[in-house]
C-alpha positions in Angstrom: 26.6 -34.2 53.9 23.0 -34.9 52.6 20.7 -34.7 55.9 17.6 -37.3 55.1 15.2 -39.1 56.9 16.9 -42.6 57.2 15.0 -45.9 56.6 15.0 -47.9 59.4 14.5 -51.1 58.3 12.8 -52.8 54.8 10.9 -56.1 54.2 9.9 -56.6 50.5 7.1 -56.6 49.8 6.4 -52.9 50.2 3.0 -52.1 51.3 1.7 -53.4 48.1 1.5 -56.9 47.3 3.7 -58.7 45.1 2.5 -58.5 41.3 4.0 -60.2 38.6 4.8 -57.6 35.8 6.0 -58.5 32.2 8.4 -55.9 32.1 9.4 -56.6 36.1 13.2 -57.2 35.9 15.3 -58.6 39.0 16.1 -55.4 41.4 13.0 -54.5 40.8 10.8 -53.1 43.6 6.9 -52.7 43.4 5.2 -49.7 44.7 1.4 -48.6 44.8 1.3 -44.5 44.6 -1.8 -42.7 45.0 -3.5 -39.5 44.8 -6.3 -38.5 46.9 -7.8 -34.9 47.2 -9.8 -35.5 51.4 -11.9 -32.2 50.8 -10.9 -29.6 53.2 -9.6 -31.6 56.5 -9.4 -28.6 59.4 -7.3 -28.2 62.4 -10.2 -29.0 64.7 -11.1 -32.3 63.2 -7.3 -33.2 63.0 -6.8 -32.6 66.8 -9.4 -35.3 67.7 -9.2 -39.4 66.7 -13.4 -39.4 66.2 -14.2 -37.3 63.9 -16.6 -39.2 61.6 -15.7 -38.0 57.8 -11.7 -38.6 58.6 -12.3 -42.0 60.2 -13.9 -42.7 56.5 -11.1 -41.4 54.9 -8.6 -43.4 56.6 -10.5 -46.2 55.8 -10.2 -46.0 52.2 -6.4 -45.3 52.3 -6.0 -48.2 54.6 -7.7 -50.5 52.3 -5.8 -49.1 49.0 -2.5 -49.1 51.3 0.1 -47.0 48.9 3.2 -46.7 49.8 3.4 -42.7 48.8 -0.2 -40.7 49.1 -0.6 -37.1 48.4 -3.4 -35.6 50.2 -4.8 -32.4 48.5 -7.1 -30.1 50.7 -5.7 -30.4 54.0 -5.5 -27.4 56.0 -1.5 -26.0 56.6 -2.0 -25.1 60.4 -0.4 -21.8 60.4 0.1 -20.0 64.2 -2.6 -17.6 65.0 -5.2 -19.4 63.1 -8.5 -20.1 65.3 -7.8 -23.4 66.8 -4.4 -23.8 66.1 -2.1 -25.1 68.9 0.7 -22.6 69.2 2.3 -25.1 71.4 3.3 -27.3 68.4 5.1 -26.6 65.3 3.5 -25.3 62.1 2.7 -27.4 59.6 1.3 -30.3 62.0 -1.7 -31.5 60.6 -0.5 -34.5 58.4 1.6 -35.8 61.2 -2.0 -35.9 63.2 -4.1 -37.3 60.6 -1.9 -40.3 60.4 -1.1 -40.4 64.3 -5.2 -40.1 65.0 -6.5 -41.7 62.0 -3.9 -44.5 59.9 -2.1 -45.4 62.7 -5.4 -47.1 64.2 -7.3 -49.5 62.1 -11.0 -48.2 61.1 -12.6 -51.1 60.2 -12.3 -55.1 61.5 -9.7 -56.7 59.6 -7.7 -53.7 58.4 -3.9 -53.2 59.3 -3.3 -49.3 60.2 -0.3 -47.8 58.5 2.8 -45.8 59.7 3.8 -42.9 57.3 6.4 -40.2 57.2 4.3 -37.2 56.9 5.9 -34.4 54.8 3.6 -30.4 55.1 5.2 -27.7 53.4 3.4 -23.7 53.8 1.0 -23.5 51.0 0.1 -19.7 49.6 -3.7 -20.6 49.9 -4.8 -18.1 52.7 -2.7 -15.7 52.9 -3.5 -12.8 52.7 -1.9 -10.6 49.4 -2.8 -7.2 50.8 -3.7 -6.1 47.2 -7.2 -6.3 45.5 -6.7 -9.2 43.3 -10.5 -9.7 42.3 -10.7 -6.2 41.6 -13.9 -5.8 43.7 -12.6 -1.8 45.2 -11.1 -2.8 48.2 -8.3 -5.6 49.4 -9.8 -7.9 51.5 -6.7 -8.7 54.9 -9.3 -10.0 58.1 -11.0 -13.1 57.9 -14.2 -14.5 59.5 -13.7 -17.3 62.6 -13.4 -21.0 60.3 -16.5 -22.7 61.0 -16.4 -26.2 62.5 -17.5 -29.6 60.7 -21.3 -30.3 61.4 -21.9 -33.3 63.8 -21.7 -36.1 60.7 -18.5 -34.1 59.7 -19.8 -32.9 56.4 -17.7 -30.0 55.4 -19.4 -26.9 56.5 -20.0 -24.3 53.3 -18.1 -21.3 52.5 -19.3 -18.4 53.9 -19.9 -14.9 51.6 -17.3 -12.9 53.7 -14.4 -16.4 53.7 -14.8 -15.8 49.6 -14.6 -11.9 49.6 -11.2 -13.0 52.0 -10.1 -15.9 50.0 -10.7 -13.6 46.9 -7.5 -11.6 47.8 -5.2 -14.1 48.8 -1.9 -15.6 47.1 -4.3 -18.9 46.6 -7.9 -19.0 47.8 -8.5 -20.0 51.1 -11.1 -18.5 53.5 -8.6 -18.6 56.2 -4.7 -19.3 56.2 -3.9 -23.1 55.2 -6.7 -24.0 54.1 -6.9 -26.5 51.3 -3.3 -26.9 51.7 -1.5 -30.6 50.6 0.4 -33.3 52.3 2.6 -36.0 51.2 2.6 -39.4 53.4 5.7 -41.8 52.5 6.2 -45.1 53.6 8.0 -45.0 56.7 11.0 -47.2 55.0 11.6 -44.7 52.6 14.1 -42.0 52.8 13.1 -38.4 52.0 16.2 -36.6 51.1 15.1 -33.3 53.0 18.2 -31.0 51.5 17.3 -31.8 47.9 13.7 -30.8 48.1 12.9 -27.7 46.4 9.3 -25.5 46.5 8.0 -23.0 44.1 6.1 -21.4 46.3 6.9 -17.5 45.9 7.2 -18.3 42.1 5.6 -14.8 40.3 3.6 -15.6 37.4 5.5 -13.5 35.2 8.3 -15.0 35.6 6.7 -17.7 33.2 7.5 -16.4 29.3 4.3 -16.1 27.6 2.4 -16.2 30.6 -1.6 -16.5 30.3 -2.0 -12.8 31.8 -5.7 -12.2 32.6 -7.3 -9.8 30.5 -10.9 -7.7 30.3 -12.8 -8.2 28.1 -11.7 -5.0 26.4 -8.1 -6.3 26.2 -6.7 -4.1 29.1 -4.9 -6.2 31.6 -6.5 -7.2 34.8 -4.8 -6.6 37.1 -2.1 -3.4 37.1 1.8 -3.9 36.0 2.8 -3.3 39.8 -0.1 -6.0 41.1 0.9 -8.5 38.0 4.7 -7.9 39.0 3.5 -9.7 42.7 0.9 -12.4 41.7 1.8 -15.9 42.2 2.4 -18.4 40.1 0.8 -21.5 42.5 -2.0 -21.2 44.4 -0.9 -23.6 46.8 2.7 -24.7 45.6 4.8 -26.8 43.6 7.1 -29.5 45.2 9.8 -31.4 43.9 10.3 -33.9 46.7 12.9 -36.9 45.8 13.0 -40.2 47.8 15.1 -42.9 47.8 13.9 -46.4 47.3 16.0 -49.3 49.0 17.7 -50.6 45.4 19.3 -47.2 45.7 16.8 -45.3 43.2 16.0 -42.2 43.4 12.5 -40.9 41.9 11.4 -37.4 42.4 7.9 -36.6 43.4 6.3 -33.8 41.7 3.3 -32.4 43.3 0.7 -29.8 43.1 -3.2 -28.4 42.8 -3.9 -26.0 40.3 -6.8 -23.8 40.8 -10.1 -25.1 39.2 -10.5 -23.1 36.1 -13.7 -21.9 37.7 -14.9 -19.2 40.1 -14.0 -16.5 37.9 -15.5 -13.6 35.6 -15.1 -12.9 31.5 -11.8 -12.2 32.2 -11.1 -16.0 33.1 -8.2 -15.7 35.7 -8.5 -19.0 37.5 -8.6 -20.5 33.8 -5.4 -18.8 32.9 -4.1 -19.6 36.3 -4.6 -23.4 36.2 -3.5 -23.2 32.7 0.1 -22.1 33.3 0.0 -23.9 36.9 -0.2 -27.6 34.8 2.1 -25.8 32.4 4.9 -25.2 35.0 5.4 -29.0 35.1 5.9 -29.5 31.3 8.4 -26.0 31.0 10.0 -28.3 34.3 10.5 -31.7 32.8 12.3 -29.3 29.9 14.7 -27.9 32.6 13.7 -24.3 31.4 16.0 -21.4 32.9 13.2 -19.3 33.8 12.5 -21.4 36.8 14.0 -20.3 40.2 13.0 -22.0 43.3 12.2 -20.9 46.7 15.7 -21.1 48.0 17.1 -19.6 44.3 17.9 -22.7 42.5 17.4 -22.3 39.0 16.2 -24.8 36.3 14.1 -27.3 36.4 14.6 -31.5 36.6 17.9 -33.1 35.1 17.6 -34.9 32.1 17.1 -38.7 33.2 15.9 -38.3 36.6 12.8 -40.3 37.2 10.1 -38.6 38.5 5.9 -39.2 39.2 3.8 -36.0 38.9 0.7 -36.3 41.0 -1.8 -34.1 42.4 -5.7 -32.4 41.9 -4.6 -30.9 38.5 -8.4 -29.7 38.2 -8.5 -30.3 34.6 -10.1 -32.5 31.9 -8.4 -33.6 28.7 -11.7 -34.1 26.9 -14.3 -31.6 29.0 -14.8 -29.1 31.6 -13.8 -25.5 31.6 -10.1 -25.2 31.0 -8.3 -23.8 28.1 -5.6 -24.8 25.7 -5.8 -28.2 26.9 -2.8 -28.4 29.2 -3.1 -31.2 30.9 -3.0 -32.9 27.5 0.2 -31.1 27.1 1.8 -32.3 29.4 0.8 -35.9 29.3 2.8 -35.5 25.6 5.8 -34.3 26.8 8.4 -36.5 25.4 9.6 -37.5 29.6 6.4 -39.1 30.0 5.1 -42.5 29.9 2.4 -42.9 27.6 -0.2 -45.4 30.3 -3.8 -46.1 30.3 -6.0 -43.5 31.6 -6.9 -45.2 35.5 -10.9 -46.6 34.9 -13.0 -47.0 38.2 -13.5 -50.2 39.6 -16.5 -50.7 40.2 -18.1 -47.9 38.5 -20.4 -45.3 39.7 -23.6 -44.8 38.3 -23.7 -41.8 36.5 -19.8 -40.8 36.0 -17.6 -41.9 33.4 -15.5 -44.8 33.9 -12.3 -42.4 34.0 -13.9 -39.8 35.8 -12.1 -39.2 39.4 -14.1 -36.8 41.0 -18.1 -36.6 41.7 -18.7 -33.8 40.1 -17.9 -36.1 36.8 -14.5 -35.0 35.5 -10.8 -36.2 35.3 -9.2 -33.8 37.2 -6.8 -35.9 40.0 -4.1 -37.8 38.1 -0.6 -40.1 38.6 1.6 -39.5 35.9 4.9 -41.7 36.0 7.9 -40.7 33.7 9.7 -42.9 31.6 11.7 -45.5 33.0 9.2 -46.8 35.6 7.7 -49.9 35.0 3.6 -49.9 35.0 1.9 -52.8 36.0 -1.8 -50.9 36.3 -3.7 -48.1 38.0 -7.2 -47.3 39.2 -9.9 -44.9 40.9 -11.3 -45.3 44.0 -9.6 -48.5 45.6 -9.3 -52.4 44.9 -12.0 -53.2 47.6 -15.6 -51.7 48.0 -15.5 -48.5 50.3 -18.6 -46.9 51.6 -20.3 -44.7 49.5 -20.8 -40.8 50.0 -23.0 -38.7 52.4 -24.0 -39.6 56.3 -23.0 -43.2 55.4 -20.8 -42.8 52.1 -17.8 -41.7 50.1 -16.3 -39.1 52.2 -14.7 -37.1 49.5 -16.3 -35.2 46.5 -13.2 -36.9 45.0 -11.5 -40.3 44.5 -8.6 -41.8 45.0 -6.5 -42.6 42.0 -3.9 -45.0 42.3 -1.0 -46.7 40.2 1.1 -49.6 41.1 4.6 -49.0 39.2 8.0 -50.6 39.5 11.5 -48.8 40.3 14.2 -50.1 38.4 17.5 -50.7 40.4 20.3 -48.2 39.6 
C-alpha cells in the first residue's frame, strides 16, 4: 500500500485566486507554482523567528502565496555541523523556516501560510575525499560557518570554505549548504514511496558525457576520480503529488552548478551542461538512468510533470555552453509558454531576467497537458527592494499559475 502524506481537508480555491482561463475546462483546478532561489539560509538563522533577511523572504512568498515553492540555497542541516541540533532529525530546516517564518504573518494585512515541507540530503558539502580541483591535495576539514551579520546579509565565502567546497560532491563550504526545499500546500498529498532522488548519480553514467578536459585534451580528472564524480551537485528529485481531482503531476527539481568558478578546462560549464541535460535524457525515459534506490528509466510517457529549479543558465547570454537549457525547453514533452517578464521592472535588468546579477537562470517549466493561464518574476504586489531595507535575495521569484486537468 502506497504510504503518502494525506490531505486533510480542501476548499477550492487553492491558495491562488480563482482566474478565469480560456482553455479552463470543468474539473479543473488552479494552482500558482513558484521558484525562488533565498541565497544561502543557515541553520543558525533558521533556529530563531527574527532574523531580519528571512522575515523578508517570508514576506515575498506570503504575498505571491503558491501553492508548491521550491526554495534553492537552503542549508540541509546535516548532524555534526556547527550549530546543528543533534536533538532533531536531519534535514530540519524547511520545516523551521515555515514554522518560524510563514506560519506568522510579516507584514499588516498578510495571511501566513501552512506548508508541508519536503528536505532531501543534497551532495553540496560533502566531502569527496579526492582532489577534484586538482590543486595537489584533497581538501576533507572545514572552517567553523560564519554567522549572518546583524542586518542578516549573507556573510562572504571565506578562501579556506572554497579550497573545502572545491573538493566536495557539490560546492559547499560546509555540509548542506546551498541545499533545496520543496514547500506544498498542506492539502496536497505527497506520495512519499514514489519519490525517487538522483543523488549518487556518477556522471559517467550519462553517454556522451561533457567530461572536463585540459586544455591539451588530457582528461581532467583521472579514469578512477571520473569513475566517482557526481552527476548533481545538489540532486535531482522527482517528487509526484496528488491534486484533489485525482491528478497526479510530478515535480522535477534541481540546481545546476553555475557554469562559473572554473579554469580553461571549464568543469562547472560541462557540469551544468549535462546537469539541465539529465532532465531532457529524463522526459525521454532513457535507460541509462538509475535512481538512488535502483530504479531505472526515467518519467512514463504521459505523466505530467513541472520542472523547476535555479537552472543557472541563460538561453540567449551568460557563460554556458551548448545551449541546454534551450534544449530542453524543445523537448517535444514540453509546453511551448511565454518566457515569465517582471512586473514591475527593475531598472537595469531585462524584463525576463530573474536574478540580479541580470540573467535568466531560475525557471517553471510545465509539460504538456497543464493548462497556463500566466507567469511572472518577482510577485503580483510590490516587495521591498534589496540591501538593509530591500530585496532580500540576489534572485527572484518566478512564478506560474497553471491548471490540472481532472483525470
Amino acid at each position: 500500500m502506497t504510504r503518502c502524506i494525506v490531505i486533510l481537508a480542501w476548499v477550492l480555491p487553492l491558495i491562488l485566486p480563482t482566474v478565469a482561463s480560456a482553455s479552463q475546462q470543468a474539473g479543473d483546478l488552479p494552482i500558482r507554482v513558484a521558484t525562488f532561489n533565498i541565497e544561502d539560509a543557515a541553520t543558525t538563522d533558521l533556529l530563531v523567528n527574527d532574523q531580519p533577511r528571512l522575515q523578508r523572504l517570508a514576506e515575498v512568498i506570503q504575498r505571491l502565496r503558491p501553492n508548491i515553492v521550491l526554495l534553492n540555497e537552503i542549508a540541509y542541516d546535516y548532524h555534526g555541523v556547527p550549530g546543528v541540533p543533534m536533538d532533531e532529525p536531519e534535514g530540519s530546516n524547511a520545516r523551521r523556516f515555515v514554522d518560524h517564518y510563514l506560519t506568522v504573518s510579516q507584514a499588516e494585512g498578510l495571511e501566513p501560510i501552512r506548508y508541508r515541507a519536503i528536505m532531501l540530503p543534497s551532495n553540496t558539502g560533502q566531502a569527496s575525499g579526492l582532489d577534484l580541483d586538482n590543486s595537489g591535495r584533497a581538501v576533507t576539514t572545514y572552517p567553523r560557518p560564519p554567522r549572518a551579520t546583524a542586518n542578516g546579509s549573507v556573510p562572504p565565502q571565506t578562501e579556506e570554505g572554497r579550497a573545502y567546497g572545491n573538493d566536495c560532491w557539490g560546492f559547499g563550504t560546509y555540509p548542506g549548504q546551498y541545499a533545496m526545499a520543496l514547500l506544498v500546500d498542506w492539502r496536497l498529498e505527497v506520495i512519499e514511496d514514489e519519490i525517487r532522488t538522483f543523488r549518487l548519480l556518477p556522471w559517467s553514467a550519462m553517454p556522451d558525457a561533457r567530461r572536463p578536459m585540459h586544455e591539451d585534451g588530457t582528461p581532467w580528472h583521472s579514469d578512477e576520480v571520473w569513475e566517482a564524480v557526481r552527476l548533481s551537485s545538489k540532486s535531482h528529485w522527482d517528487i509526484p503529488i496528488r491534486f484533489p481531482n485525482g491528478t497526479v503531476v510530478h515535480f522535477l527539481c534541481s540546481h545546476p552548478t553555475p557554469p562559473a568558478f572554473d579554469g580553461p578546462e571549464g568543469r562547472n560549464k560541462a557540469r551544468n551542461h549535462d546537469e539541465i541535460r539529465f532532465w531532457d535524457d529524463y522526459l525521454d525515459n532513457r535507460a541509462w538512468i538509475a535512481d538512488d534506490q535502483g530504479l531505472e528509466g526515467g518519467i512514463e510517457r504521459g505523466r505530467l510533470f513541472i520542472i523547476m529549479g535555479d537552472l543557472n543558465a541563460d538561453p540567449n547570454k551568460g557563460k554556458d555552453i551548448g545551449d541546454p537549457i534551450g534544449r530542453l525547453m524543445k523537448n517535444p514533452r514540453v509546453q511551448q509558454t511565454p518566457a515569465p517578464a517582471m512586473d514591475p521592472p527593475v531598472e537595469g535588468l531585462d524584463a525576463t531576467d530573474t536574478a540580479q546579477f541580470g540573467l535568466r537562470v531560475d525557471y517553471v517549466i510545465p509539460s504538456k497537458g497543464l493548462g497556463f493561464i500566466r507567469s511572472g518574476i518577482w510577485t503580483l504586489e510590490p516587495a521591498p527592494r534589496r540591501g538593509s531595507e530591500g530585496f532580500p535575495s540576489d534572485h527572484f521569484p518566478v512564478w506560474m499559475e497553471l491548471t490540472i486537468p481532472s483525470r
